[in-house]
N, C-alpha and C positions, 0 to 999 in steps of 0.2 A: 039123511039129516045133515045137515051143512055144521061147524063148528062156531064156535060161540065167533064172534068180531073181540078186535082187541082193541085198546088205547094205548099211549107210549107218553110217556112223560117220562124230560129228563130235566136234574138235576143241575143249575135251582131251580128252575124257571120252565115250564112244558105248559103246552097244548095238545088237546087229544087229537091224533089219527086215526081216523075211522080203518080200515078194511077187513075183510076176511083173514083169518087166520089161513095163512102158507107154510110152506115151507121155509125153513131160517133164512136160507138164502134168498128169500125176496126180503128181509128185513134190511139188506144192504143195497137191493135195489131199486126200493123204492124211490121213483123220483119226483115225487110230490111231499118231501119230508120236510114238514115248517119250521123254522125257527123259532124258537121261544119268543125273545124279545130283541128288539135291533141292540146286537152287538154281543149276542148269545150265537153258543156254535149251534148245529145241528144235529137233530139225534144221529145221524148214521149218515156217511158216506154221499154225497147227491151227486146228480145227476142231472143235467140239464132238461129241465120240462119240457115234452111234445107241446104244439100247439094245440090248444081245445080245440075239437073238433065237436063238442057237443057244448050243451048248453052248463055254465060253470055251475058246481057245487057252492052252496049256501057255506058263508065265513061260517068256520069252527070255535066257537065263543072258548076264551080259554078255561080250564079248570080255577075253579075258585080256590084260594090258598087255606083257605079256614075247613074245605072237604080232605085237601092233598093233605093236610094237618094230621086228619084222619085215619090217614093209608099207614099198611109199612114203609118204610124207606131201612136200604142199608146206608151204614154208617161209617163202614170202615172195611177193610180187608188186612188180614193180618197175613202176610206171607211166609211166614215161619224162612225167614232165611239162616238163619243157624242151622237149624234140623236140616232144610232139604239142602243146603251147600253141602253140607258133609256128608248125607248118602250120594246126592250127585258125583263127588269127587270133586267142587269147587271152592273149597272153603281155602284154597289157598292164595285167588285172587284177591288180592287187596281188596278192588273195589265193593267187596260181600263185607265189608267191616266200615262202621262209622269212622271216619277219620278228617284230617285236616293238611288241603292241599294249600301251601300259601297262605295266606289270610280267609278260604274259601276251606267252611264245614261243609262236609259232602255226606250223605246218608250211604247208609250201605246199600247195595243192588244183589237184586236176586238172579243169579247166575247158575241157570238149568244146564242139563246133559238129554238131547233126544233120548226117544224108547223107554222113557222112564218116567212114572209115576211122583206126582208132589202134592202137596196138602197146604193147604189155604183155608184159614176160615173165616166168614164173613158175621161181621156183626152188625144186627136189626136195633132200631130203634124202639122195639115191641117185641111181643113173643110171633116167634116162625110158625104158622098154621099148614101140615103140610097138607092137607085137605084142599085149602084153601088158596094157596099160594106155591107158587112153581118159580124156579130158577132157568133162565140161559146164559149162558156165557159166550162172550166174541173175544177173540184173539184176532189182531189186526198187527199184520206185517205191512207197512209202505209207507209210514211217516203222514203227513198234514197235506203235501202236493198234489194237489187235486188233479195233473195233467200226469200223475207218476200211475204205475199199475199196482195193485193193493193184491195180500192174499188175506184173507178174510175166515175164518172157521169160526162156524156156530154151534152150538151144540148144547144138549138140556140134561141138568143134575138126572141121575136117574137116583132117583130116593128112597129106592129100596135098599142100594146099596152092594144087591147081588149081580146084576148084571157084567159079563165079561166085557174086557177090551177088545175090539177088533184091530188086527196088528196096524193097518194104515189110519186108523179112521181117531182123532180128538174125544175123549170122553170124559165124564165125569160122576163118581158114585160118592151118596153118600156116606160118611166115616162115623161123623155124632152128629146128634141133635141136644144143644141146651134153648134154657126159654129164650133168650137173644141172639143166638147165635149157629151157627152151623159149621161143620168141620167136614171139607170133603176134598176129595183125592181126585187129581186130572192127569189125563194120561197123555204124554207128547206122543204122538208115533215116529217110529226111530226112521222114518222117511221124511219127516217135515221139512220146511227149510230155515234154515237158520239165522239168527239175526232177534234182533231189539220188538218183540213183542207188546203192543198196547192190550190191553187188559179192560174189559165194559162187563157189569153183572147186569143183567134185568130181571127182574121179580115182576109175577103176576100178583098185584095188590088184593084187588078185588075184583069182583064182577057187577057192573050194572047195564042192567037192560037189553042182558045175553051179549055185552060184549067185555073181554077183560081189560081191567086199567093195567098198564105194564109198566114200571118206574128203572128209570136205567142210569146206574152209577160207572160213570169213570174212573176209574182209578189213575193215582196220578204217578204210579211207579210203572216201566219198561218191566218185561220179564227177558231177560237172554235166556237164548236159545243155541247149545252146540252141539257139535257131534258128540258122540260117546262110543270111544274104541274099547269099552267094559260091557257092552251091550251086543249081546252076539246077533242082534238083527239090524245093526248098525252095518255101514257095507263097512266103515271105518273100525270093527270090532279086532282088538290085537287081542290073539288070547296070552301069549308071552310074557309073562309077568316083568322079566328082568326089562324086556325093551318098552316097554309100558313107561316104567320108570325112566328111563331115556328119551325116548323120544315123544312121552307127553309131558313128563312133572319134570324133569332136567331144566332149571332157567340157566347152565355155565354148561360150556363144553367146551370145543375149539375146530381150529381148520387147520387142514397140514397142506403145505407151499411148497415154494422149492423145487429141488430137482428129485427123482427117485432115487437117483444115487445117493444123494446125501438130503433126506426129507429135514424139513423143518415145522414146528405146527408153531400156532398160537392161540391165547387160549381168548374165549368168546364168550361175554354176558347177552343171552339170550331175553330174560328178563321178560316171560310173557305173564307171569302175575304182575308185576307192578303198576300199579296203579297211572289209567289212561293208555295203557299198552292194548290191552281187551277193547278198550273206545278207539282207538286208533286201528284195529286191526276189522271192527265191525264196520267203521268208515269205510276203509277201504275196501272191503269186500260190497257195501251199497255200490260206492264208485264204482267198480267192478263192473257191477251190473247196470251202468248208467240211474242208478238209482231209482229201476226197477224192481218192485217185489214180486216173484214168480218160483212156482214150484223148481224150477231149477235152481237156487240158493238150496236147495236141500242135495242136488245131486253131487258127490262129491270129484265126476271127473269132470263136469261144470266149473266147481267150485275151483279146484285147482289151477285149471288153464286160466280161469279168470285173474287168478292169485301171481298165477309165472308174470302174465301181463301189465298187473297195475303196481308191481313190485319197480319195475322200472320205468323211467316217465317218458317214451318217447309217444306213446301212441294215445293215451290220458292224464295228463301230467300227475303221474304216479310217482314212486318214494324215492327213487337215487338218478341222478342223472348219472351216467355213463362218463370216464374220460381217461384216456390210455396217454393222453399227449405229454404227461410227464409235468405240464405247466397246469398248476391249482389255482391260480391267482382267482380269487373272489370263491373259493367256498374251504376245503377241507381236505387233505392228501386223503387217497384212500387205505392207504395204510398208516393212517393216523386213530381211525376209527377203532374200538375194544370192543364193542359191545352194538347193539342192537335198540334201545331203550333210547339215549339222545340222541338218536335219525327219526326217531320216532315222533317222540316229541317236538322234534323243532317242525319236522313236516306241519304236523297237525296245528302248531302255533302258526305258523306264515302262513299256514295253506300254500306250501310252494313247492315243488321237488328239492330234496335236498343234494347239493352238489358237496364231495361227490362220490360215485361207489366206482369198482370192479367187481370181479366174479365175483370171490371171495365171502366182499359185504354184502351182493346182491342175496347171495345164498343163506347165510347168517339172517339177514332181516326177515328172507322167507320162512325162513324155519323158525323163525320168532312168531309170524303170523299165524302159520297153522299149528302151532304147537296151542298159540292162545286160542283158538277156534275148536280146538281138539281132536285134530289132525296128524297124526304121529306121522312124526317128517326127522329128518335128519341132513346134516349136508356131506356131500361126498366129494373128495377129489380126484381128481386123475389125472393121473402122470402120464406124459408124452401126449396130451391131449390136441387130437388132430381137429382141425375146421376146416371141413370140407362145404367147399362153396359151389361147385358145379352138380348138377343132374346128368349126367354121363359116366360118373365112375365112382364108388364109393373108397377110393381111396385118395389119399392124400399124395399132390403132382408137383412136382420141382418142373420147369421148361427150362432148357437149356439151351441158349444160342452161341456159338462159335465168331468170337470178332477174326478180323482180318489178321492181330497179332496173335492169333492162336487160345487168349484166353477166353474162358467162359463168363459171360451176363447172364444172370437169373430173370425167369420171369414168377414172381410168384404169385400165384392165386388164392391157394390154398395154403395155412400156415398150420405148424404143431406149437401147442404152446407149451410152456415146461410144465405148467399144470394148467387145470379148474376145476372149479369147483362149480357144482350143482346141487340137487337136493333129490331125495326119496320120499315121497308121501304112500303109506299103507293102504290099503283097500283094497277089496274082492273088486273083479271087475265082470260080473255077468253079464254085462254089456260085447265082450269079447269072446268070437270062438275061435277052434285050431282050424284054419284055412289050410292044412295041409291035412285035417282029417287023421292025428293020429291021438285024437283027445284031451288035446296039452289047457292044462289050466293056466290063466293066463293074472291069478288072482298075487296078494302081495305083494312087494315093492314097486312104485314105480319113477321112473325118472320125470322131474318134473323143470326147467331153468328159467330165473326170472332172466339171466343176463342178453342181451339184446344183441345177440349173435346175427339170425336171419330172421324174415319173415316168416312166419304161420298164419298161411289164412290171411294174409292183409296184416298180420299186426305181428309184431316182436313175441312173441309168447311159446311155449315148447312144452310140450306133454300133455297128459299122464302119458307113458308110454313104459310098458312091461318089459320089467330088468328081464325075464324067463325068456318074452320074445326075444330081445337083442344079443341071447346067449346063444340062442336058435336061430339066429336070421331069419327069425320071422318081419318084415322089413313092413312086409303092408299091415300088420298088425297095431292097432294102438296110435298114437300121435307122434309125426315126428319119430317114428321107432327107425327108418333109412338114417337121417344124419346122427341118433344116437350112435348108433352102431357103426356109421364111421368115427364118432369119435375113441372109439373103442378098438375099433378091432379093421381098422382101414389098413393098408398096404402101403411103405412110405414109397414111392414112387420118384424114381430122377429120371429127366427125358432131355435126349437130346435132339433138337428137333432139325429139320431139314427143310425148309421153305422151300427151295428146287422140287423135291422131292415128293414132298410134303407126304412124309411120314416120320415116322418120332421113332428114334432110337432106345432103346432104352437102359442109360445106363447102370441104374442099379434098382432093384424090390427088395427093399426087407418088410419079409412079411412080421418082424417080432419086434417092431418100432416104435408101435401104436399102443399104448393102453397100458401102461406098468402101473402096479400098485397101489390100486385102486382102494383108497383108505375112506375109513369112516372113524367116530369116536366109538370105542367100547362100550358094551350096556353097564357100565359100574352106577349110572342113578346119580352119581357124587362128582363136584367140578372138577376138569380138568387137572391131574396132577404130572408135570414133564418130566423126566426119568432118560437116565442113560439109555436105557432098554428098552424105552418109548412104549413102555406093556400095554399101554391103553390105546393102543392105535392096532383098529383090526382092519385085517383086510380082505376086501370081499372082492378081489379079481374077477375069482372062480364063479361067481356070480354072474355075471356079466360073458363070461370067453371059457368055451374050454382051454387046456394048456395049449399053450401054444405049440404050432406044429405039426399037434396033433390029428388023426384022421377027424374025429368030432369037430375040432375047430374048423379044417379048411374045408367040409362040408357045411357046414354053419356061413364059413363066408361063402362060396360059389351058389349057396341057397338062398344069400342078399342081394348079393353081386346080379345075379338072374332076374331076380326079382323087380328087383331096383330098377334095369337096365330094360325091360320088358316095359313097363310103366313111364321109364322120362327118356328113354333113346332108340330112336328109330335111324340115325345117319351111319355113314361108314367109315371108318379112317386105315391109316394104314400103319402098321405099325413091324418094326425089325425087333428081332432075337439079342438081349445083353452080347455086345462083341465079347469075345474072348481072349483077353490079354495077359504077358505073363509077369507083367510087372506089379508089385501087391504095393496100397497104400494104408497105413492104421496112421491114428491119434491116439499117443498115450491118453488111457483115463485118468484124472484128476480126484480126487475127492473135493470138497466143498472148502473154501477158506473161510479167514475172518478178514470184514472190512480191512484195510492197513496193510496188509501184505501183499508182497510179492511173490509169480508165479511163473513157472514157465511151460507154456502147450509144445510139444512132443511132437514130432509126425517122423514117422519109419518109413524108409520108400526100400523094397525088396527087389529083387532079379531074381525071378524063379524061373526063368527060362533057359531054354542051353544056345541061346544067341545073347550079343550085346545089347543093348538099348541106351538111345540119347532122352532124357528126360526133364521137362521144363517143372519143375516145382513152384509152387504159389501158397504162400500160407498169411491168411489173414484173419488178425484177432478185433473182435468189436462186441460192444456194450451193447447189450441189447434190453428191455423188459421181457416179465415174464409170458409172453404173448408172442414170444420171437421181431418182434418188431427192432429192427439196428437204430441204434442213438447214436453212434461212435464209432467210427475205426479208430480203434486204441493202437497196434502193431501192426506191420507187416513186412513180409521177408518173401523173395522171387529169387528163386537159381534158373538159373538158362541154361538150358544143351548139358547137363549133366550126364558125363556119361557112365553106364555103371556095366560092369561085365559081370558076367554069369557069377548069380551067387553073393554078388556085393550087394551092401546095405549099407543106408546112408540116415543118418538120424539130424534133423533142421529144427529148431528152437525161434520162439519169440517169445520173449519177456514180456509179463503184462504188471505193470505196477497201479494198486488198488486207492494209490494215495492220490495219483493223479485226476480221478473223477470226481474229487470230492464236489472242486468247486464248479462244475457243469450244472448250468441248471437241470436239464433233462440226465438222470443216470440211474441206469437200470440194477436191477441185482444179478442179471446174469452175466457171466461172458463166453462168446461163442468164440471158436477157431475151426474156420474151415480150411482147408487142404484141397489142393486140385496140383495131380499134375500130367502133362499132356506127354504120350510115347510120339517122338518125332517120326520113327518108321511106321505105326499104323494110323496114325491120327489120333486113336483113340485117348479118349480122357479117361479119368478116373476121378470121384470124390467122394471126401469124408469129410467129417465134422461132430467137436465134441463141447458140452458145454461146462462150464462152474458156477455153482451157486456161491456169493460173497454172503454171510450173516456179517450180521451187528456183533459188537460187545455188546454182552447183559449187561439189564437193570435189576438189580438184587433188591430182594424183600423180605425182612427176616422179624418174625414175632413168634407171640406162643402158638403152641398146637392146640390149644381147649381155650374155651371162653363158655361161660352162660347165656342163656338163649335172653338176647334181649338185652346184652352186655357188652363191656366196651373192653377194646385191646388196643394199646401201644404199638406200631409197628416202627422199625427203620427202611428207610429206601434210600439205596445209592447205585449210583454210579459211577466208574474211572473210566475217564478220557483216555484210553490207551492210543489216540492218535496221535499223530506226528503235528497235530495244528488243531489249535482250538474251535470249540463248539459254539456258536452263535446263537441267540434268538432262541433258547432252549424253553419248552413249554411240557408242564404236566399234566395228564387228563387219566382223570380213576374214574372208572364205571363196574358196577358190580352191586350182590346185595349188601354189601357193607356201605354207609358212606361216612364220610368225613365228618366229624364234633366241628371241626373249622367250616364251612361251608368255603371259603375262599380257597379251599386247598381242592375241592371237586377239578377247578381249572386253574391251575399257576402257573405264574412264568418265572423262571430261575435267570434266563439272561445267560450270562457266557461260562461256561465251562474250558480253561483253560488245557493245553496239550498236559497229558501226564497228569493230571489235577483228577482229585474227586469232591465229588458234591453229594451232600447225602441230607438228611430231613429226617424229623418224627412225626411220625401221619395218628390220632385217635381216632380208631374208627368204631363205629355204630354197628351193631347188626338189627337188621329187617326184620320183621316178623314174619311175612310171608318167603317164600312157600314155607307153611308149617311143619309139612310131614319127610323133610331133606337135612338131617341132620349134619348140615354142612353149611358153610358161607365163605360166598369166596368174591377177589375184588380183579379187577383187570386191569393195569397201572402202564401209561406207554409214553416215552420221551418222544417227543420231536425237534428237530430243530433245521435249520436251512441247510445243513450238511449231510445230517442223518435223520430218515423219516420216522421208522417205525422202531426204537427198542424197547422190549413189550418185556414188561416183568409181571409176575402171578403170584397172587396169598392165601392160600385158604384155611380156615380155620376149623375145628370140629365142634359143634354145639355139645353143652353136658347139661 
């Protein structure tokens, strides 16, 4: 016996569709679905009609309004967003709260977590017959573009109410029944994909003439949809309470710079509740996908590499353009940026990439993204960070060529930079197994980089790739896990090379050059607070490398190394043994200075042999960015023919003065001095090289420690010009959950800060109500000006 025929009328305006009852999913393929009236959508989804090939069906006269009068009709949908925000764990996105953006009243949206269960109840115009009358629901992922791909899930109230969830599969039981209304529970499966869900109820009215009339309401509210790392069939499920805290519900953290010897952080408004941050971050993850809806929006090591990619704009004009050249003109220094929130925003207003980022901000905005998607991410940096650019060797290559006066020309390929920074996104990855067969899980942290180092695949993008493989040289394992793990744990390499010969000498391998101090923020939950003691910067090296030196480490590299070398180099080269010279070269180490000061690099040249030696010395000091790139020869100093007899030590100085750069337009915060000097009786060279990090003077910010939630504090912020020459063009920008009672004080300009002079201000600030459950509010406050870019001062307050 065949099943009843049904009708479809939708809301206002419908005509009946004749056919057999199907399965759900012909209801979205139906490609003969009429439009109501010219200028009315259509019930479902179309599809370009075949040509008749048979004799056409007789016009379907439409439903008369004074019958449709008749029928049930739903009338509304109540989404209970209070109740489900707060078991979801979202009730601390803004946008789940009515509010008022600008002159623009915005209703609150319902913002779900996959794998989890919500309640909605629908109210009828009449009493619900359940005899008589049956429920489906469609959830429709892929917006109105009819050229876009749609995911589509249908699925029918079961109103018993007993029936289980099946873990992958959409459902729906009933909860209550009143005479108007019904109250029922739908289940996400914690595989779905994620993103801005349309929402359509249909109801079976009645039945005539053995076929059902079906009435189908739209709802005019989006449902979002995220992961959920509280859901342990989520792949993104963190069971770790304190990082939970961290690296999901954390909107303030910070990034640490600089050199290892002398680390520096700053601290960083994250900001993934604020309001249009979640809208901006589910754009860009559409983008992402060319503004395709498909079951991979739900895969999360999809989802990421999508995320490394549209974070930077070269290959879809995504969020930061890139720019190391020192020259800003026409957008923003990128150490002028605090926070995460206005890149955000201004992207989404211009629709334009915003100029401009480095590592630093790329990584910051990333982890604003997936932290709002609910993706526990964090960002990471690494000291002595190598970029290795060739397929032939995973470590990092100085060339060295020999001029006719005996000194050495670099060729560089491959640079280390004094940091970067990248990011950690969580997930199991059963996608991956141990290719070496010894069972190794390959689940939790992985490195993921928006910043647009190399190609992947045709496009700037890098990971997921497993911190556990890169610790293991597992190299083929994962995305992009070979040049991780040069940046890591590569071998710094000097070559002196031989065109006659053509083999490469090799002057010097430190294998313990690459990968220092590999720092993350702490799980404290609470913004950023900076301290002598820096307590809240942990560092997870050991993650990443065993100790250096060590047998586990250099079995881990020669297990890359092979690997590696197996896969991208099949040619031969030749290569000699480090000569053996008895003359020793060091650069005294430096600690870090302050802008303004004066400093002098060090170089020691020894005689440890039991003959003389004549010895050419070279030492030159230059400015560089943190990326190693030279701005600047600031010093330099050359001894000729030095001769030094057994046992003699000779110690060469050059002055570097920090006041000198001010007015350069390009000036970096590093300075390097390398050392080179050549033994006349072997030829042999020798080099070293050490660098200084210059910080800023602070920017001080002093108020109380307690405020009430929803209350307002008094702050002072100053600063003293401790330079030898006045400050220009000086400019304020606060971002944070605090903001300014002045709205003019969010961006101000102060103008000239004289030498020796202090300028200081009272700031009233605001606190936010979101996130609710962080008993903390904290602001990001950072000076600029044509001299000095970034002086970053921090406030945080405790909610009571």
């Amino acid at each position: 016996m065949f099943p009843r025929r049904r009708c479809y009328c939708s809301n206002p305006y419908a005509r009946y569709v004749y056919g057999r009852s199907r399965p759900n999913s012909w209801l979205r393929d139906a490609p003969w679905v009429r439009n109501a009236f010219p200028g009315s959508t259509s019930l479902f989804p179309t599809a370009t009609p075949k040509p008749e090939t048979t004799k056409p069906k007789a016009e379907i006269p439409p439903v008369p309004k004074t019958e449709l009068a008749t029928k049930l009709h739903v009338t509304g949908v109540d989404l209970h967003i209070a109740d489900n925000t707060k078991t979801h764990n979202t009730d601390m996105y803004e946008c789940t709260q009515d509010r008022v953006s600008g002159d623009t009243k915005k209703k609150a949206r319902l913002v779900l977590r996959r794998g989890q269960e919500f309640t909605m109840t629908i109210q009828f115009d009449r009493a619900y017959d359940i005899k008589k009358n049956d429920i489906t629901f469609d959830f429709s992922l892929g917006g109105e573009d009819e050229d876009k791909q749609k995911v589509i899930k249908s699925f029918r109230l079961e109103e018993s109410g007993a029936a289980p969830y099946k873990p992958r599969k959409w459902g729906a039981n009933l909860v209550k029944k009143k005479e108007k209304s019904l109250t029922v529970s739908v289940f996400i499966p914690a595989s779905s994909s994620v993103g801005e869900w349309e929402l359509s109820v249909s109801t079976v009215v009645d039945v005539k003439d053995g076929e059902d009339i079906v009435w189908k309401y739209n709802h005019d509210e989006e449902v979002i949809v995220l992961f959920n790392p509280w859901c342990k069939e989520d792949l993104v499920y963190m069971a770790d309470k304190d990082w939970l805290k961290e690296a999901v519900l954390n909107d303030s953290g910070c990034v640490y710079l600089g050199l290892y010897s002398w680390m520096d952080s700053s601290p960083w408004y994250f900001g993934q509740f604020e309001d249009q941050v979640l809208e901006a971050s589910l754009h860009l993850l559409r983008k992402a996908f060319k503004f395709n809806a498909s079951p991979a929006l739900g895969s999360i090591v999809r989802v990421t590499r999508a995320l490394s990619k549209i974070v930077n704009s070269i290959d879809d004009a995504g969020v930061l353009v890139g720019n190391w050249s020192g020259n800003y003109f026409g957008g923003t220094s990128p150490s002028t940026w605090s926070g995460s929130v206005k890149i955000l925003k201004q992207y989404m207003t211009t629709t334009k990439p915003v100029k401009y980022g480095q590592c630093w901000v790329y990584s910051c905005v990333l982890t604003t993204v997936c932290r709002a998607l609910g993706i526990p991410c964090r960002s990471v940096t690494n000291f002595e960070s190598a970029h290795n650019t060739d397929k032939e060797h995973l470590s990092c290559d100085t060339y060295n060529y020999k001029l006719p006066n005996g000194e050495l020309e670099e060729e560089r390929i491959d640079s280390v930079w004094n940091f970067h920074v990248w990011n950690e996104a969580w997930m199991s990855r059963p996608d991956l197994t141990d290719s070496e067969g010894g069972g190794l899980v390959y689940d939790g942290w992985q490195v993921i980089d928006a910043t647009p180092q190399e190609e992947s695949d045709g496009s700037y993008q890098c990971g997921p790739c497993p911190v556990i493989a890169v610790k293991e040289g597992h190299v083929n394992v994962g995305l992009d896990t070979a040049f991780v793990f040069a940046e890591v744990n590569g071998d710094k390499v000097e070559w002196l090379v031989d065109p006659k010969k053509k083999i490469f000498i090799q002057l010097s391998r430190d294998r313990n050059a690459i990968g220092k101090c590999i720092s993350t923020h702490a799980p404290t939950g609470e913004p950023y607070k900076k301290d002598e003691d820096d307590t809240e910067r942990l560092d997870i090296t050991r993650e990443y490398k065993y100790e250096e030196g060590s047998k586990e480490e250099r079995a881990a590299f020669r297990r890359a190394e092979r690997t590696f070398r197996l896969a991208n180099f099949d040619g031969e080269e030749g290569e000699e043994p480090t000569p053996v010279e008895a003359v020793e070269l060091t650069l005294e180490e430096i600690d870090g200075v302050y802008l303004g000061s004066e400093f002098d690099f060090k170089s020691t040249v020894r005689n440890t042999g039991d003959l003389a030696r004549t010895v050419t010395i070279s030492l030159k000091a230059t400015n560089t960015d943190y990326t190693g790139k030279t701005l600047a020869t600031v010093a330099e100093k050359k001894i000729a023919d030095l001769v030094m007899n057994v046992g003699d030590v000779k110690v060469i100085k050059v002055k570097v003065d920090t006041m000198l750069d001010l007015d350069k337009p390009k000036r970096g915060s590093t300075y390097v001095c390398k050392a080179v000097a050549t033994v006349k009786e072997s030829g042999n060279s020798l080099k070293t090289s050490r660098r200084v990090y210059v910080r800023n003077p602070p920017l001080k910010i002093t108020g109380p420690e307690k405020c009430k939630k929803e209350g307002q504090v008094t702050v002072k912020v100053s600063f003293n010009n401790t330079l030898r020459k006045p400050l220009t063009n000086c400019k304020l920008g606060v971002e944070g959950n605090m903001k300014c009672v002045d709205e003019s004080q969010q961006e101000m300009t102060i103008g000239k800060i004289g030498a020796g002079k202090t300028w200081s201000t009272d700031m009233l600030l605001k606190m936010v109500k979101s996130p609710k459950y962080i008993p903390m509010r904290a602001i990001n406050i950072i000076l600029s000006c044509d001299e000095v870019k970034d002086v970053v001062g921090m406030y945080k307050v405790g909610l009571v």
